[in-house]
C-alpha positions in Angstrom: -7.5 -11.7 6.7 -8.7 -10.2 9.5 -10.8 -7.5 10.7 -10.9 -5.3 13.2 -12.6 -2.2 14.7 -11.6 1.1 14.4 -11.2 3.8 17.1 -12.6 7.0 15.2 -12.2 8.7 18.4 -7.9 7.6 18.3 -7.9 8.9 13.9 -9.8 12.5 14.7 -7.1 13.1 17.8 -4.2 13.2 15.2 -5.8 16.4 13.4 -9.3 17.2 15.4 -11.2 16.2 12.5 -12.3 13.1 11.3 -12.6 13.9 7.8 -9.5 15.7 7.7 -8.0 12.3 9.1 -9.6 10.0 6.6 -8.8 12.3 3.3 -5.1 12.4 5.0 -5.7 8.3 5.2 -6.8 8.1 1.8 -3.6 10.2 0.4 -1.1 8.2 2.4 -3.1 5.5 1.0 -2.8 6.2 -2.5 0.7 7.1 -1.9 1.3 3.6 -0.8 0.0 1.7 -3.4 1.3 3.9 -6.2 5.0 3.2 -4.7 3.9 -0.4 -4.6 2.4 -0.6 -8.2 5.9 0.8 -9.2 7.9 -1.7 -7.1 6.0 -4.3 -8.7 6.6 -3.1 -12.3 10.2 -3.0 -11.6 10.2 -6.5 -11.0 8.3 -7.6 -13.2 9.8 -5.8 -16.0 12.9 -7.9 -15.6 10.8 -10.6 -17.7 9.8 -8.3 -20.6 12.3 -9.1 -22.8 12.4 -13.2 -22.8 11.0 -15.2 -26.0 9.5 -18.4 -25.2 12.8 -19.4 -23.3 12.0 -21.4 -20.4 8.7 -19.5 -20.3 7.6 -22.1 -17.6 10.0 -21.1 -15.2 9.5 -17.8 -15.9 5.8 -17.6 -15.2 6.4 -19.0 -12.2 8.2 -16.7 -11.0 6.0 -14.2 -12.0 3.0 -15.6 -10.2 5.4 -15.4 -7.0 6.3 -12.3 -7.2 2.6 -11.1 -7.8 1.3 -13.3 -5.1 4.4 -12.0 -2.7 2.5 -8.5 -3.5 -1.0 -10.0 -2.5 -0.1 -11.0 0.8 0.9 -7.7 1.9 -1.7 -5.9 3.8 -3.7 -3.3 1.9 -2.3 0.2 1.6 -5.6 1.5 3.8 -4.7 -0.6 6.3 -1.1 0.2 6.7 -2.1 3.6 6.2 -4.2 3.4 9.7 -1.6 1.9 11.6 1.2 5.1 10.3 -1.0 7.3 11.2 -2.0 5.5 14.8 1.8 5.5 15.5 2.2 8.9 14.3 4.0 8.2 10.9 2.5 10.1 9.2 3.5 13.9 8.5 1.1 16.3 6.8 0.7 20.0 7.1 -2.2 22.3 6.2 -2.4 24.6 3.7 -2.9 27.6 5.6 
């Protein structure tokens, strides 16, 4: 894990405002990590329906598939870098 600065001058250029920018983040954000959540679910679900069967192997591959999930980077995070290579579409309301 890493950090690293932000240019808030580079977000605010993709819609002249920074806040506009960061709830547009936040959204994509969200968006992310709900499509995630339901990838995960999928995959998971395959398991719902075994009894004691081998649970062992089972739970192991469980706990890869969740930690497979962990290592991604965080939906903010990719976020950021969709919307600093122009990714990201959005339109207001006007």
């Amino acid at each position: 894990m890493s950090l690293k600065t932000l240019n808030v001058e580079k977000l605010q250029e993709a819609t002249g405002n920074i806040y506009e920018s960061i709830v547009i983040l936040s959204k994509r954000a969200r968006q992310i990590a709900a499509r995630e959540k339901m990838e995960l679910d999928e995959k998971l679900k395959y398991f719902e329906g075994f009894e004691d069967e081998e649970e062992f192997a089972f739970n192991e591959e469980q706990e890869r598939i969740s930690k497979d999930f962990e290592r991604r980077p965080h939906p903010t995070q990719r976020a950021i870098v969709e919307l600093d290579q122009d990714k990201v579409s959005f339109r207001k309301p006007e």
